[in-house]
Each structure stands twice: as C-alpha cells, then as structure tokens.
N, C-alpha and C positions, 0 to 999 in steps of 0.2 A: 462715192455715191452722189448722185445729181438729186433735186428737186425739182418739180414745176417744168419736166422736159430737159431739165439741164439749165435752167436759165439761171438757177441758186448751185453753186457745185458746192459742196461740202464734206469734208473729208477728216479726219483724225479728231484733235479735240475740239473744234468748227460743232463736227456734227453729234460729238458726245453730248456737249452744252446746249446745243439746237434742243436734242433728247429728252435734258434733266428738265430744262423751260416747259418743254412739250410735258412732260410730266407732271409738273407742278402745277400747270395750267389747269391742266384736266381733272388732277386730285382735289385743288380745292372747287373746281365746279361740283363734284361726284361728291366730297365733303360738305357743302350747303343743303344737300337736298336732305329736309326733314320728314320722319315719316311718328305722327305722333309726338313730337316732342325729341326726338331723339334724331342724331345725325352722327355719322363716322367723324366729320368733322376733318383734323389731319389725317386722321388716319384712312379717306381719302383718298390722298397721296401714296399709302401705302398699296393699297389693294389698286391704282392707276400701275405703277411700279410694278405691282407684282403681275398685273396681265399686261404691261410693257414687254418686260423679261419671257413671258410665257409665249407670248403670240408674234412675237418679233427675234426673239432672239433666240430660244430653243428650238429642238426638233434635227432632223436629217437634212433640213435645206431650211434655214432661218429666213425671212424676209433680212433681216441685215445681216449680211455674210460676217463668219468666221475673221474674215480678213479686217472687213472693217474695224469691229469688237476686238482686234487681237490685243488694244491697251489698254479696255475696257475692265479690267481686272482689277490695274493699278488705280486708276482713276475712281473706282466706285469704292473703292478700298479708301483712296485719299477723301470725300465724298464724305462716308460714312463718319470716317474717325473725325474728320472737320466741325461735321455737324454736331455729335455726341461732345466735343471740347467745345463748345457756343451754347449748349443747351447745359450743360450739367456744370460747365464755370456759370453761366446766370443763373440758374437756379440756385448756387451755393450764394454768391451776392444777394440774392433775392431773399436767402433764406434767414442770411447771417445774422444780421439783428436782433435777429428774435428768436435763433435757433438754442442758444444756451437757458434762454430765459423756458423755453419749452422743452427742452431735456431737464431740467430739472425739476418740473411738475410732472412731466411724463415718462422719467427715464423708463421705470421699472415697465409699463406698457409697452412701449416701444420695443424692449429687446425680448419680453415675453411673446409679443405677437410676432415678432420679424423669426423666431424658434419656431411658433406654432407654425405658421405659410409654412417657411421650408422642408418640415418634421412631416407636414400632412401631404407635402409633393412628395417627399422621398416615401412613404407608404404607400400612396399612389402608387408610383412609380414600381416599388415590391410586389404591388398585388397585380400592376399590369403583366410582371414576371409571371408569376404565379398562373396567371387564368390562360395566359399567352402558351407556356409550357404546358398546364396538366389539361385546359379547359377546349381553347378552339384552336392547340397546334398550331399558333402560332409561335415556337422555337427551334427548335431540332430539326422540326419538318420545312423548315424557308429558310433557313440560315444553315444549317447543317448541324450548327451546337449552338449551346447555351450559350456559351462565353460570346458569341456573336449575337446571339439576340438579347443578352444583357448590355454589349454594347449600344446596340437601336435604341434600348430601352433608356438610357443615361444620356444618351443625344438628346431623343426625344423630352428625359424631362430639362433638361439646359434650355432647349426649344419654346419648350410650354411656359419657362419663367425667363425669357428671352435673356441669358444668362450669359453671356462671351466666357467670362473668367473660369465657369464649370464647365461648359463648351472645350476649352482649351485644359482644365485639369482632367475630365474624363479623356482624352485622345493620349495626352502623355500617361496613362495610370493604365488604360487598355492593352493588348500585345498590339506591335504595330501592322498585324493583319487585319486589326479589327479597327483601327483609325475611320477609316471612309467611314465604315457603318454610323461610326459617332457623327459624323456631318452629313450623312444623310439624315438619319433621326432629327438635330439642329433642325435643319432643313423645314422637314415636314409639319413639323411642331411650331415654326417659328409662330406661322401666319396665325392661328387661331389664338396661340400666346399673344399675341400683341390686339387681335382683335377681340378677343373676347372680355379682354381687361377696359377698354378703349369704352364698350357698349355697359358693360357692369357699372361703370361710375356714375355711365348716363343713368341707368333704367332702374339704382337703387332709390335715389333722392325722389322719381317717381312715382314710384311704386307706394314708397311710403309717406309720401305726399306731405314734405318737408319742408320747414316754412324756409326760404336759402336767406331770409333778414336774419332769422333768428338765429341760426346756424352759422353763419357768419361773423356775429355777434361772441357766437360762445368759443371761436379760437382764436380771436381777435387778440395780441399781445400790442402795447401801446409800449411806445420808445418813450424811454423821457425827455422832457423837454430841455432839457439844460444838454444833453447830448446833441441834437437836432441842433442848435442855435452853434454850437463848437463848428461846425461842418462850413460855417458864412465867413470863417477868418482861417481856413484852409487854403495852402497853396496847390492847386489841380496842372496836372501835367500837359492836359489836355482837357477842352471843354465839355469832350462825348467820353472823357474814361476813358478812351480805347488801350493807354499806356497802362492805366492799372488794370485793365481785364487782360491784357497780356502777360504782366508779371505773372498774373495768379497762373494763367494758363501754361506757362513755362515752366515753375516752380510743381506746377500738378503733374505736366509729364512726365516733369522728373521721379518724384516721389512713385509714380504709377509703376516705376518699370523695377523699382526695388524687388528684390524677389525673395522670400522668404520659406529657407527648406523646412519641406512637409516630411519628406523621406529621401532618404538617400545623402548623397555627400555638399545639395545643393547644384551641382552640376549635372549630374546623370539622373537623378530624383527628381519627385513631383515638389513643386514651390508655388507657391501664394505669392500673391502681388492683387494689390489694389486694383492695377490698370490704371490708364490715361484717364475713366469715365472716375474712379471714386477717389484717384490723386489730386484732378482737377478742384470735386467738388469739394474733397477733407479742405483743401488751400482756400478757397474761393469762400468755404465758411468762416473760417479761421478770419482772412482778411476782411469778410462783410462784418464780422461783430466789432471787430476792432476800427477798423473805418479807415484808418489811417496812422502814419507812423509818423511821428512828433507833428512838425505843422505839414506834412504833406498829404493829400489826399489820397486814399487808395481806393474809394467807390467811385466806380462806373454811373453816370447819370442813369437814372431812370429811364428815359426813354430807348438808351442805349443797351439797357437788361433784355427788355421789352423784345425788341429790334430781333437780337442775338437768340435767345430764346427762341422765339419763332422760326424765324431761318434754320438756327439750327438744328431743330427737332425734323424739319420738311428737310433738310440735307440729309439727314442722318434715317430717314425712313425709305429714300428715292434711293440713298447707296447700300439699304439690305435690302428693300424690295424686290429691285431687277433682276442683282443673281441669286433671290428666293425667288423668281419666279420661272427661271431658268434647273433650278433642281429640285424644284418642286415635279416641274413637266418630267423630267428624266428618271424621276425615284418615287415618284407618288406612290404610296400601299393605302389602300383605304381601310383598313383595319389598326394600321400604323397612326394613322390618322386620326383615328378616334381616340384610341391611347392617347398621343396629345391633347385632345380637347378634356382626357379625363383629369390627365396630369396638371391641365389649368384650372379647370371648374373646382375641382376639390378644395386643394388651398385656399380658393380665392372664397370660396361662398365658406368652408370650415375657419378661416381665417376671420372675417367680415363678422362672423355671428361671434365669438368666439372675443371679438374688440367691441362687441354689443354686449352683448349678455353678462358678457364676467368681467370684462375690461371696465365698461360702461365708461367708455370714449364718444363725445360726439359724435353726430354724423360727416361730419367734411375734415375730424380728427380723426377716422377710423379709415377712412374712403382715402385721406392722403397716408396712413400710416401703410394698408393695403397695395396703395402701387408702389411706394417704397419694399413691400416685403415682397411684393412678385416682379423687383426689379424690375419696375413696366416703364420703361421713358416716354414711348405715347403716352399711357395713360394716365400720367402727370398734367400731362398739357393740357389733354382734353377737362381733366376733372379742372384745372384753374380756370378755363373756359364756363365750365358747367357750375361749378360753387363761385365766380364771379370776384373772388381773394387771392392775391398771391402767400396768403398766409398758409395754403395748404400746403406748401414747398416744405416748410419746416417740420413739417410730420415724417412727408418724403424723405429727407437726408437724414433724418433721425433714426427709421429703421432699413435703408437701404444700406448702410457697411454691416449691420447685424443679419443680414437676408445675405448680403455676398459673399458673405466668409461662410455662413452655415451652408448654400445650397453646395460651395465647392468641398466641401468635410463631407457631406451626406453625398452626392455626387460619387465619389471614392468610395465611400461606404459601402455601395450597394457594390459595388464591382469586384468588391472583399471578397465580401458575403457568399458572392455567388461565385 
C-alpha cells in the first residue's frame, strides 16, 4: 500500500505501526471531548479501534486488503497481550503497598462482592436463556438448538465482563460445533462490556455529587515512615526499574500458564489458570509489598508505573478493538446485543448497590472494588483518572482473582445446566 500518491510506500509492519499511531491519535482526541462532565476518555481509543477494524478492515472488499492484514492477527495478538502485561504488572506495583494492609480491613467485602457481580451475571445470563428460548425465539428458532444458543449465551456473558479466561473455559467445556458461537458472543458483548463500565464510574461519583477530597481521604492507606526512608540505602538495578518490572513480569507469565484441572485428566479436561493478566498482577503484588530483596531494590520508579500503565492499557484496547471491530461487522445480532448490555448493567448496578447498602464501602472503595469484580481493565484506568488516587488499584486486585475464578466456575455452570 502507498500513501500520499505513493510518495510514503508502506508495507507489513511499516504500515501496521503507521495504524496503531493513527489510532491512538484519534482515540485520545475522541477521548478529551467532554459532554457534562463525563468523557470516554481511553476508552476513546477503544471505540477509534473498534470503527478502525469495522470501516477499513471488514466487509467483502476491505479498504485495506486481505493481503495486506494477512500478519495482522499475530501482531494485534502480540499488541494486546503486551499491553495487558504493562498495565496489570503496574497496577500490581502500584497497588502493593498497600494491598495487604487493605485486604485485611476488607477482606470479607472484597470476596463477598467479587460472588455477588459474578452470581448476578451468571443469573443474567439464565434468564437471557430463558426469555431467548420461551419468550421472543430467540433459540431453536436461530441457532437450530439450545445447546448452540446456550453457547452465544456464555460468549456473550465472557463478553459483557470482558473475561479471556471464561472466554476460553466456555469454548473448551462447549461440543467443538459450537466453539465459534462462543466467539461470536465474546465478540458482540465485548464492546458495551468495556464501555458501559468505562461511563458507570464516570456518571456514579456525579450523580451523587461526591465530595472526591473527601473520598479520597477515606481510602487513603499511609506507608510508614521508617519503610519509605529503607528504600534511600537500596541498591537499584536500574534508575527507571525497568529491570525489576521485568522480573515480575516474567515470573507472572510463568505462574499464568500453570493450569489447574477442573475435569478431566488435566490434559483433555477443562483447567483453570490465572493467565498472563492475573499471574503478572498475584507477582507484581507480592513484589510491591515487599519492595525489595535484602539490600536490592525491586520497585519500578514512580514515573516508570505511570508511564507503563498508560501505554499499556491504550496497547491492550487498539489490539482487541480492531479485530472487535472486524466481527462485530461480520456477526452483529441486535437482540444478541442487548443480551450483552443486560449481562453488563445487571451485575454492575446489583453489584455497586449491594457494596453500598450492605457492604457500606466508600465510594471510590466500592467503584474500585466493582471494576475489579466485572474484570474491567479500562475501567480501572478511567476511574484512577476520575477519583484522582492510585489507591483505587488496591480495591481492583483485591477482588479481581475472586471475580476470575468465580465468572470461569459459573461460565461452565450454565453450560451444565442447560
């Protein structure tokens, strides 16, 4: 492919990187613009992505050919996974510190709310069955049988809690007839799962017209001082961290890919694993509480979190955006569709009242403990944006392994059932 007449010629990953720039340009413009108070923000980049992939790359004759895209696969894949190990190792750095000091005040919340989200999706999710089947046909009558519209249906809620690990337990637990349907579902669900979490963190603290001093105030966990002054007679490997935010992040892949049999012999059976995204961050905590190993340093500078963080959430939205925007065009159901939006609203607003009411968790403790339980990695970002602390990380990692493990249990549950 040429530019400009031919004068810029750009070709394989030349013109993939040209792409992701061009993306990222765009998103955070589309991101700034405020209407009320509120702004997509990163997520932005997403929905830039997602009509990237839709208007350029899908279709029977794509503006960017077949040929060109043909690596495109690998690369939004490498992209993706990049971004997600830059965002969720600094977020675990980020959170470390303080992350013990706040499971122990909060354990007993944390894992009751990150059941409720998951418990009120997979209900969801049954009664989408239910209405789909007895109500407006959508089962038997589109899909031919149940067991294929129950698959759409477990896509769909992986989709809505933007979920990889139940993504991937629903596809191996399904007959492998009904695989695709599981990624289309993903698919369709993804985009309003990510955005509708993204807008909810803005348009709560609004609404209820939340003082964010005060608020800020009340999850504020203080280091002690005699910690903090240990860290000036540390030997650092490097001046930006980069060396200790790679241990973690190697040590987290590892741990990620451990698999742990659900059924079967381990081999031909459904198995559990953390993944790369909760490997990273179990490591990345683990090393931010502790700081460091005898006189060496193992925290990443500040600025360096910062940095990474950023980057890596906008890498990790531009490599699912494209080719969600790509089988969104190809598989769109607009009744599919709503199903996702039900599968996200429910948990998220039953979840939110639910860490109000009974829990009586702050607000920017309830708002961080919520994207951790609908596994939202946008909506992390945006709400440390919108509450103005990186203290809300610590809520996130708190109940994000109690939300991964329960959505890929419930996930299989339903597929039992039905």
């Amino acid at each position: 492919m040429e530019l400009f007449g031919g004068v810029i010629p750009v070709t394989g990953v030349s013109f993939f990187l040209f792409c992701v720039f061009a993306v990222l340009f765009a998103g955070y413009a589309l991101g700034r613009i405020t209407v009320k108070g509120v702004a997509l923000g990163d997520a932005g980049v997403f929905i830039i992505a997602l009509l990237f992939g839709a208007l350029f790359c899908a279709g029977e004759a794509p503006v960017i050919s077949s040929e060109t895209t043909a690596n495109w696969g690998h690369w939004l894949e490498l992209t993706e996974s990049l971004g997600l190990i830059l965002f969720v190792t600094s977020v675990g750095f980020i959170a470390g510190p303080k992350f013990f000091a706040n499971m122990k005040k909060n354990f007993k919340s944390y894992v009751l709310l990150g059941l409720i989200i998951i418990l009120a999706g997979g209900l969801a999710a049954v009664g989408c069955v239910l209405l789909g089947e007895h109500v407006f046909g959508y089962g038997a009558d589109t899909i031919k049988d149940i067991d294929g519209f129950v698959a759409m249906i477990v896509g769909l809620l992986s989709g809505s809690l933007t979920s990889t690990p139940a993504f991937s337990a629903a596809k191996a637990t399904v007959a492998e007839e009904y695989q695709s349907l599981v990624s289309v579902g993903h698919g369709i669900a993804y985009i309003f799962g990510v955005i509708g979490v993204v807008l909810f963190v803005q348009l709560i603290p609004k609404l209820t017209k939340a003082n964010m001093e005060e608020e800020r105030a009340k999850i504020a966990i203080k280091v002690k001082e005699d910690e903090k002054k240990k860290n000036f007679k540390l030997f650092h490997l490097d001046h930006m961290g980069i060396a200790a935010f790679s241990i973690a992040a190697i040590l987290g892949t590892f741990i990620g890919k451990v698999k742990i049999p659900l059924s079967g012999d381990g081999l031909t059976g459904t198995c559990f694993s953390l993944t790369t995204t909760g490997g990273c961050l179990l490591v990345s905590l683990i090393i931010g509480h502790f700081g460091r190993v005898g006189k060496i340093s193992l925290m990443p500078a500040e600025s360096t979190l910062k940095l990474f963080r950023e980057l890596g959430l906008v890498l990790f939205l531009v490599g699912a955006g494209i080719p969600g925007g790509i089988d969104f065009v190809a598989n769109f159901n607009g009744m599919y569709f709503v199903y996702g939006i039900i599968m996200t609203i429910v948990p998220m607003i039953l979840g939110f009242l639910f860490a109000k009411y009974v829990l009586k968790l702050s607000l920017l403790n309830n708002l961080g403990s919520l994207t951790g339980g609908m596994t939202s990695t946008p909506a992390l970002g945006t709400l440390i944006g919108t509450a103005g602390t990186e203290d809300v990380a610590a809520a996130y990692a708190a109940t994000y392994p109690i939300a991964l493990i329960a959505v890929v249990l419930v996930s299989q549950f339903i597929i039992i059932i039905f």
